[in-house]
N, CA, C and O atoms as a MOPAC input file, in Angstrom:
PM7 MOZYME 1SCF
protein

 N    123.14700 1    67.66200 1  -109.73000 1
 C    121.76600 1    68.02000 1  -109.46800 1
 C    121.39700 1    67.51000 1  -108.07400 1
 O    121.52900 1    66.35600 1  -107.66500 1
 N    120.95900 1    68.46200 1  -107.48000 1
 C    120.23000 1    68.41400 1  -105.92800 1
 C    119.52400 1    67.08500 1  -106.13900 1
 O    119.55900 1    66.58200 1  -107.26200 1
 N    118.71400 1    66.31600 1  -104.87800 1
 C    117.87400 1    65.30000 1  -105.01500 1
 C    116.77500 1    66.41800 1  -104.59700 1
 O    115.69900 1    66.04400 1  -105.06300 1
 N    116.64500 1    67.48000 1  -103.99400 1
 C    115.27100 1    68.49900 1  -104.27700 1
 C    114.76700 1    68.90600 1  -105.82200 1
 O    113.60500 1    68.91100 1  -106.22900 1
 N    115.84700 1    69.20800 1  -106.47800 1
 C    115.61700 1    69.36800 1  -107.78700 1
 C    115.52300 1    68.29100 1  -108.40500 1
 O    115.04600 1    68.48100 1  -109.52300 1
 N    115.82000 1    66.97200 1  -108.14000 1
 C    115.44400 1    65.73800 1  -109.12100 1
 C    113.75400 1    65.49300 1  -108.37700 1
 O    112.78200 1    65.21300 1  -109.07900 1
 N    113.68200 1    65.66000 1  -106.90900 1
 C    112.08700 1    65.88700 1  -107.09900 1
 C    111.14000 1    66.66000 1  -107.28300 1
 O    110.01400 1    66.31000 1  -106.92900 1
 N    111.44600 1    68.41000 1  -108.12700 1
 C    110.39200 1    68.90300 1  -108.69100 1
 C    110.93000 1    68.55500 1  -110.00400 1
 O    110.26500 1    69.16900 1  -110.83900 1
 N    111.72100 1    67.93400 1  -110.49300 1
 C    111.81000 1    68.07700 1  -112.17000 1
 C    110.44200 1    66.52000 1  -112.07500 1
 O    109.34600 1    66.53300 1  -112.63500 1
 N    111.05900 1    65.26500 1  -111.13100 1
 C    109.47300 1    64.05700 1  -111.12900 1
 C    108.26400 1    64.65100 1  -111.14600 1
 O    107.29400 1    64.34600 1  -111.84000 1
 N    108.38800 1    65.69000 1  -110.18700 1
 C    106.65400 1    66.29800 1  -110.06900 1
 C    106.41600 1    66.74100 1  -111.25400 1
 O    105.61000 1    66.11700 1  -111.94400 1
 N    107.01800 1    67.84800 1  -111.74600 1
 C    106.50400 1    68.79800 1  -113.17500 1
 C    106.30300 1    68.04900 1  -113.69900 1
 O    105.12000 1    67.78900 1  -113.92000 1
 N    107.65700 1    66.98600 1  -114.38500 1
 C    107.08900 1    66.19000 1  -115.44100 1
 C    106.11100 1    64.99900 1  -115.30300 1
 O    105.96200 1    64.43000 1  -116.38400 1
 N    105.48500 1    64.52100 1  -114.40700 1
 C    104.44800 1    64.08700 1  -114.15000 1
 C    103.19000 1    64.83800 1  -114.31600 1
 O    102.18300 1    64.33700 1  -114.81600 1
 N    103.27500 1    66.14500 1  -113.85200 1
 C    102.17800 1    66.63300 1  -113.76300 1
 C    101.83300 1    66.77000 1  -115.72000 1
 O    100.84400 1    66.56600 1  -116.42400 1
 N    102.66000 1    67.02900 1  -115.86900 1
 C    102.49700 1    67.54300 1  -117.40900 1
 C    101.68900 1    66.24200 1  -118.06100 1
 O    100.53700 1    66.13300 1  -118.48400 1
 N    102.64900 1    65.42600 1  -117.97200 1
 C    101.97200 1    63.85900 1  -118.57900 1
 C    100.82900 1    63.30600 1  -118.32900 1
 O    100.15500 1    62.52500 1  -119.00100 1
 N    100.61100 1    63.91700 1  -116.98900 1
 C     99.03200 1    63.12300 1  -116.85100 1
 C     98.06800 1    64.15900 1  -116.98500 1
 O     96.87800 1    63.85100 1  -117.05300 1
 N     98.60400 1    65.93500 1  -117.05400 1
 C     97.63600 1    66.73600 1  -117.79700 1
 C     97.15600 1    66.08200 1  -119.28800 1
 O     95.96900 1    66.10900 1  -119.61100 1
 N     98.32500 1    65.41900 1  -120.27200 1
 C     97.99000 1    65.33500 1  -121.50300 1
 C     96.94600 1    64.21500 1  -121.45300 1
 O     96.06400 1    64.32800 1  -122.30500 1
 N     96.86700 1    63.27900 1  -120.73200 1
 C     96.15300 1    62.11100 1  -120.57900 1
 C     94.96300 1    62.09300 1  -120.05000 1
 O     94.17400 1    61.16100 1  -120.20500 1
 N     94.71700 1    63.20900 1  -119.32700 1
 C     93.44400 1    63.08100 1  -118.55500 1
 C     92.35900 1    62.72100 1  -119.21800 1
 O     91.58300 1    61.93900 1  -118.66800 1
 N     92.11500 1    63.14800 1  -120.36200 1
 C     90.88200 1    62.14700 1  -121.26800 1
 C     90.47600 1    61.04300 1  -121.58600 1
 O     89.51000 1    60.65400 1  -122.24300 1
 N     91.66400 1    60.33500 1  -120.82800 1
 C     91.29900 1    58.76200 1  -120.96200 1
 C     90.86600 1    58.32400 1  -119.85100 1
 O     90.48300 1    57.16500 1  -120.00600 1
 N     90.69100 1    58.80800 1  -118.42100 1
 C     89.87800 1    58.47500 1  -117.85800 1
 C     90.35000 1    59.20600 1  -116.59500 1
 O     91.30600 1    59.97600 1  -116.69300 1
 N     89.64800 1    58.98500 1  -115.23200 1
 C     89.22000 1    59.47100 1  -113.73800 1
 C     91.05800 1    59.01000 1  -113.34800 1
 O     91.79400 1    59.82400 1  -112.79000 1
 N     91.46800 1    57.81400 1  -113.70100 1
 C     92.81600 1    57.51700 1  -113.19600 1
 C     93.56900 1    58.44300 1  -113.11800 1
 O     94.13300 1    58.68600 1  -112.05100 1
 N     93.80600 1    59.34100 1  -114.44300 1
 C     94.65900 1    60.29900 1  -114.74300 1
 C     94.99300 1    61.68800 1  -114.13500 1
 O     95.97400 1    62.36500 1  -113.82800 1
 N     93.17400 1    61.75400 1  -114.12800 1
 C     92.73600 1    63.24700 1  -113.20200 1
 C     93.60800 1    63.01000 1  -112.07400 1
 O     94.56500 1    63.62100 1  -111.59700 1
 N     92.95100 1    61.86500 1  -111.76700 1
 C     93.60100 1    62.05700 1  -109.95000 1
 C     94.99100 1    61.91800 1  -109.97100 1
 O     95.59800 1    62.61200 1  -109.15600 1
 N     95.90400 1    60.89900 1  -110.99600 1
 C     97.46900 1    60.96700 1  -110.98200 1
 C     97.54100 1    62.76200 1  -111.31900 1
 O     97.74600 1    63.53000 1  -110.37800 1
 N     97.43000 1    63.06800 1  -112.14200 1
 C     97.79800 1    64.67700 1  -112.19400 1
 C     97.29100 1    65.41700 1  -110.67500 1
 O     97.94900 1    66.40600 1  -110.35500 1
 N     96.57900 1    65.14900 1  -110.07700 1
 C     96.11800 1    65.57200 1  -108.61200 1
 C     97.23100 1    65.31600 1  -107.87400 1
 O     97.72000 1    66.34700 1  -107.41200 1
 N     97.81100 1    64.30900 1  -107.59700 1
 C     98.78500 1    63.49700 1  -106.67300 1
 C    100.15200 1    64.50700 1  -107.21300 1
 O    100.99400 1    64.98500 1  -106.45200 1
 N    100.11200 1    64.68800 1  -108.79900 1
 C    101.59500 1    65.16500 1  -108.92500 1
 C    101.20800 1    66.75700 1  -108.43600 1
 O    102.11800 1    67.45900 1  -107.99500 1
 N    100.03700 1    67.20900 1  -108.51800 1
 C    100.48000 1    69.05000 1  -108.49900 1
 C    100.53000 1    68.51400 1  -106.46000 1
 O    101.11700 1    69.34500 1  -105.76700 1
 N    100.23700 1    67.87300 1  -106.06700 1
 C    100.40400 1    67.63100 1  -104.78100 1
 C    101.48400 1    67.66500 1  -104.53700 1
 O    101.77900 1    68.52000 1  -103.70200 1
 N    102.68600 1    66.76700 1  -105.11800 1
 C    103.93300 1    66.94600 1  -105.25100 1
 C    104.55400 1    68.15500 1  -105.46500 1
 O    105.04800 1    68.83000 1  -104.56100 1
 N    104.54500 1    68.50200 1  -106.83300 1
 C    104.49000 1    70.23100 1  -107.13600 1
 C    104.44600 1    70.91500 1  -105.63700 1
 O    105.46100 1    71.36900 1  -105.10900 1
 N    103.78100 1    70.92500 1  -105.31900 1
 C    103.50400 1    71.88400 1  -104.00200 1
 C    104.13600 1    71.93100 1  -102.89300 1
 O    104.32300 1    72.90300 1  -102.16100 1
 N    104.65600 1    70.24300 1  -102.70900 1
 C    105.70700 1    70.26000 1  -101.48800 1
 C    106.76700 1    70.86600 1  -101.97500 1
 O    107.27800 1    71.71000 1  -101.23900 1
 N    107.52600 1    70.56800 1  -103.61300 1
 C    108.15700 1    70.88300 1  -104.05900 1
 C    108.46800 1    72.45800 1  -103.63200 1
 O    109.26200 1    72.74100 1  -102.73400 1
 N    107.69300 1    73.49100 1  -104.44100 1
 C    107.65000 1    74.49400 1  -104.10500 1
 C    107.64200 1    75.14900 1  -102.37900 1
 O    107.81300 1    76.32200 1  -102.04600 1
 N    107.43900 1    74.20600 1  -101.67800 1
 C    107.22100 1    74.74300 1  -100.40000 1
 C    108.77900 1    74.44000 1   -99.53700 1
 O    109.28900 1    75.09400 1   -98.62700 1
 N    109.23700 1    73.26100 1  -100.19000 1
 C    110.58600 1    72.73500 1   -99.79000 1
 C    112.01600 1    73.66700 1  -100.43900 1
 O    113.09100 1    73.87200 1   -99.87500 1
 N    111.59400 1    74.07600 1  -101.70000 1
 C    112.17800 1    74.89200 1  -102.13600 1
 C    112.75500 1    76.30000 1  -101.38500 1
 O    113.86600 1    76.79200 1  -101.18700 1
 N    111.29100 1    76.67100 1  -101.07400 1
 C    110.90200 1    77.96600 1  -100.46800 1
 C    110.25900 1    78.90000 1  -101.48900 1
 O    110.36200 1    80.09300 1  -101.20200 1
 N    109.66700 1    78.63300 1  -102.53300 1
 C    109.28900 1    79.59000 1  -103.51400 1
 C    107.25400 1    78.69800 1  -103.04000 1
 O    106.56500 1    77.82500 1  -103.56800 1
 N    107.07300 1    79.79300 1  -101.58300 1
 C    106.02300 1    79.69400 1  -101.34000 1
 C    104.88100 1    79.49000 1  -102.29800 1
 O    104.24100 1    78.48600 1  -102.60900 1
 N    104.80800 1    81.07100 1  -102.76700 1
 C    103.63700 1    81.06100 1  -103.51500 1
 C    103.28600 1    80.07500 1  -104.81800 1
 O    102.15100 1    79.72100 1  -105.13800 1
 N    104.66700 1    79.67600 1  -105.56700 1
 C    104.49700 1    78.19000 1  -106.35600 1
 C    103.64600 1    77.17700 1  -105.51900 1
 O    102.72100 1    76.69200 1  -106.16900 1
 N    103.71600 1    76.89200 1  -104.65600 1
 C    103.69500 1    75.59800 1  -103.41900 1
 C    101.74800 1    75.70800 1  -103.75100 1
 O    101.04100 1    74.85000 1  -104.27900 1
 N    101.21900 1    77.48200 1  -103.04900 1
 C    100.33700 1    77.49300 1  -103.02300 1
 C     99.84000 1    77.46300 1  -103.91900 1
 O     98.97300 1    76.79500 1  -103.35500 1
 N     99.45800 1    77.54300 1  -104.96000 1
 C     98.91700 1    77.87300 1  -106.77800 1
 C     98.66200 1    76.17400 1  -106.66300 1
 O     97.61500 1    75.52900 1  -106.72400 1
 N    100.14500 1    75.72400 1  -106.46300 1
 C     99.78700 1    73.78400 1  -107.11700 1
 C     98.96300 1    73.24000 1  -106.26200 1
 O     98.24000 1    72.29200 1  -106.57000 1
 N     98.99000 1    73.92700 1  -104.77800 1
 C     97.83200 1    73.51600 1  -104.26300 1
 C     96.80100 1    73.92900 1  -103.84800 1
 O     96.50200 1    73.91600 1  -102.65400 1
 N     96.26000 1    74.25700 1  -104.53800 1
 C     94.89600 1    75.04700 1  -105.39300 1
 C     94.78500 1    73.96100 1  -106.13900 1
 O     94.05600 1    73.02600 1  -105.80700 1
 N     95.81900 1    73.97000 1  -107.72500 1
 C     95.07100 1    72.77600 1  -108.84400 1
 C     94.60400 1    71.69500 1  -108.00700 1
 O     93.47500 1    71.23700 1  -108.18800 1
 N     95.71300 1    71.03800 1  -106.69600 1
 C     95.84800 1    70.30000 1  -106.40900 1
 C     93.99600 1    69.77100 1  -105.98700 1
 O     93.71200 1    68.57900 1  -106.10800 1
 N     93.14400 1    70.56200 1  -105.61900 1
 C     92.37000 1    70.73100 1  -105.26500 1
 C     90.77200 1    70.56300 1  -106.42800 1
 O     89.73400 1    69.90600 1  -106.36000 1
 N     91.42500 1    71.68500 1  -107.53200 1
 C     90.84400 1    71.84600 1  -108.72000 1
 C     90.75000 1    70.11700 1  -109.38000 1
 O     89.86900 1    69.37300 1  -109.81100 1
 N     91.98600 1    70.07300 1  -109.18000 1
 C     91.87100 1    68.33200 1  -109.92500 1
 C     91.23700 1    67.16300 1  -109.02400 1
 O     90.65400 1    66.16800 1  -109.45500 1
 N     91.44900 1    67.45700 1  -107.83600 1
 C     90.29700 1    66.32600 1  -106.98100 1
 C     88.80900 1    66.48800 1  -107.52500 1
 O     88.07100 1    65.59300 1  -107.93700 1
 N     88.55800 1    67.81800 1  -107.42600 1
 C     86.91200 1    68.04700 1  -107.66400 1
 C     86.75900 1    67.19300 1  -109.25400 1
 O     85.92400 1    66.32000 1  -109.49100 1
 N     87.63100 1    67.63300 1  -110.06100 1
 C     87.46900 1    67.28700 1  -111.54900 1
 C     87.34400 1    65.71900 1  -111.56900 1
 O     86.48700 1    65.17500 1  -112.26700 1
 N     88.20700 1    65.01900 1  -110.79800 1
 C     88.15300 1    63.45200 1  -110.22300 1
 C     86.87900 1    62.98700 1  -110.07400 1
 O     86.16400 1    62.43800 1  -110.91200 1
 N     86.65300 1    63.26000 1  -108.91400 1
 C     85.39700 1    63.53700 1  -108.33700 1
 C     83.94000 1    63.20700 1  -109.41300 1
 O     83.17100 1    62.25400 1  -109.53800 1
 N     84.08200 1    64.55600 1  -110.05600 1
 C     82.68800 1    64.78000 1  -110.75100 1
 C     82.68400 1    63.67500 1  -112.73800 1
 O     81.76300 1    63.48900 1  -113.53300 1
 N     84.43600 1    63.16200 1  -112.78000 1
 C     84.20400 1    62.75500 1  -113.98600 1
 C     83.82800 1    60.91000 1  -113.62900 1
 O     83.26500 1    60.02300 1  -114.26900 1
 N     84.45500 1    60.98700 1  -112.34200 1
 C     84.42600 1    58.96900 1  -111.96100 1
 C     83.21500 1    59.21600 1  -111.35600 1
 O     82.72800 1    58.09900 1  -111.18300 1
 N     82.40100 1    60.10400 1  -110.90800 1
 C     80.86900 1    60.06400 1  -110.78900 1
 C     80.07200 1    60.03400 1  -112.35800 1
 O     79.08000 1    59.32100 1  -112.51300 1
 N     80.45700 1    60.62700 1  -113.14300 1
 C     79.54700 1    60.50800 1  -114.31100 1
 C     80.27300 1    58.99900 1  -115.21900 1
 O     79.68200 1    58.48800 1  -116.17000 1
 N     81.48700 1    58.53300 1  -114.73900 1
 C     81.73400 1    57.61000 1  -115.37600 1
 C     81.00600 1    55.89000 1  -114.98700 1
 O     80.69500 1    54.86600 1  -115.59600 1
 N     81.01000 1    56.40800 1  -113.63900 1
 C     79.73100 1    55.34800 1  -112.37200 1
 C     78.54100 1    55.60800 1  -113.52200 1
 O     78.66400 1    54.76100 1  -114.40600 1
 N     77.84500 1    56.18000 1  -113.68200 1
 C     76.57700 1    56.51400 1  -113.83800 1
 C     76.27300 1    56.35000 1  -115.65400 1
 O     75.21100 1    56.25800 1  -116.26900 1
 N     77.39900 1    56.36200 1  -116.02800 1
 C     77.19400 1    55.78000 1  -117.40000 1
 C     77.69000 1    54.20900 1  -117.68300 1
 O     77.09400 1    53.49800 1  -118.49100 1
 N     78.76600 1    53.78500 1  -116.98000 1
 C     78.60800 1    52.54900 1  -116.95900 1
 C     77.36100 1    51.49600 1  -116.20500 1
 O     77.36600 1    50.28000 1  -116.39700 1
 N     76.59400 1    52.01200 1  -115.56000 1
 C     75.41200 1    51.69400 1  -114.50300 1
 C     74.26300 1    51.68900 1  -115.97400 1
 O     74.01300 1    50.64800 1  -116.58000 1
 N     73.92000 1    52.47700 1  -116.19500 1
 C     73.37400 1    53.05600 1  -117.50000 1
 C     73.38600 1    52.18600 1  -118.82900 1
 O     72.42000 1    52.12800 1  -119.59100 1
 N     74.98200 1    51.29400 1  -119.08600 1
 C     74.78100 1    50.55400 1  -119.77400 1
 C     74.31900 1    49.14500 1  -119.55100 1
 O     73.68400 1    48.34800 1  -120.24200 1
 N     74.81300 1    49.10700 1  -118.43900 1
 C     74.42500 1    47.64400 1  -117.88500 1
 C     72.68300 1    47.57100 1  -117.46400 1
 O     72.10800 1    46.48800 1  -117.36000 1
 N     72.16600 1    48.55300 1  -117.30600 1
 C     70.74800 1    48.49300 1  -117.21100 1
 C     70.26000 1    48.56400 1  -118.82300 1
 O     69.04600 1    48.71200 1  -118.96200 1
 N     70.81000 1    48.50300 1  -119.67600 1
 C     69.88600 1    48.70700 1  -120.94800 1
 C     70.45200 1    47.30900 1  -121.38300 1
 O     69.55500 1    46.60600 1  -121.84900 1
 N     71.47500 1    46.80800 1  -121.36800 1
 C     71.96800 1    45.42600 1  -121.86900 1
 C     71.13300 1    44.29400 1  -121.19100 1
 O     70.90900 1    43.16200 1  -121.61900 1
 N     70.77300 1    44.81600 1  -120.15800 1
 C     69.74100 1    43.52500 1  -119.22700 1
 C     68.32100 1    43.87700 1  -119.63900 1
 O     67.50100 1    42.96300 1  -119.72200 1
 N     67.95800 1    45.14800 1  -119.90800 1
 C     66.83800 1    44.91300 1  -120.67500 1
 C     66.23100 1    44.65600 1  -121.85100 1
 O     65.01100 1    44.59500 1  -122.00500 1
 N     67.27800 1    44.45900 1  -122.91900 1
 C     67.60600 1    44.00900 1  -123.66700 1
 C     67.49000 1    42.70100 1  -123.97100 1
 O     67.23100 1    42.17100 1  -125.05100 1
 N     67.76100 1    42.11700 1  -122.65000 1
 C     67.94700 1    40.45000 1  -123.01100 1
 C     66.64500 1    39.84900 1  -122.85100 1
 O     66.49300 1    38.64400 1  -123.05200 1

């Protein structure tokens, strides 16, 4: 096995793993971000362009998703800590 092909088989299967995980938090989003990033060189190193481009698209799709879930995760942990202090 190529060391090109031992690094899209790391990317895919990364990407896959931290697709399944992403519900546990903003970490994940963005590790699955970093791997379709990978993915993409992959595909571009390969030469199977249009793969390259698609992953980086998600690659993109999953920043925003980053983005908008560690902003609502800010804003609910902020949220608790203001009701626990008023509380006291």
């Amino acid at each position: 096995m190529s060391a090109l092909t031992l690094f899209g088989l790391f990317a895919v299967t990364a990407m896959l793993v931290l697709y399944a995980l992403e519900e546990r938090g903003p970490p994940y989003i963005l590790g699955f971000a970093v791997a379709c990033v990978l993915g993409s060189i992959y595909g571009f190193l390969q030469g199977a362009w249009p793969f390259g481009i698609v992953e980086s698209i998600w690659a993109l799709v999953a920043l925003r998703r980053w983005r908008l879930r560690a902003a609502t995760t800010r804003a609910a942990a902020a949220a608790r800590r203001r009701s626990g202090e008023s509380g006291s």
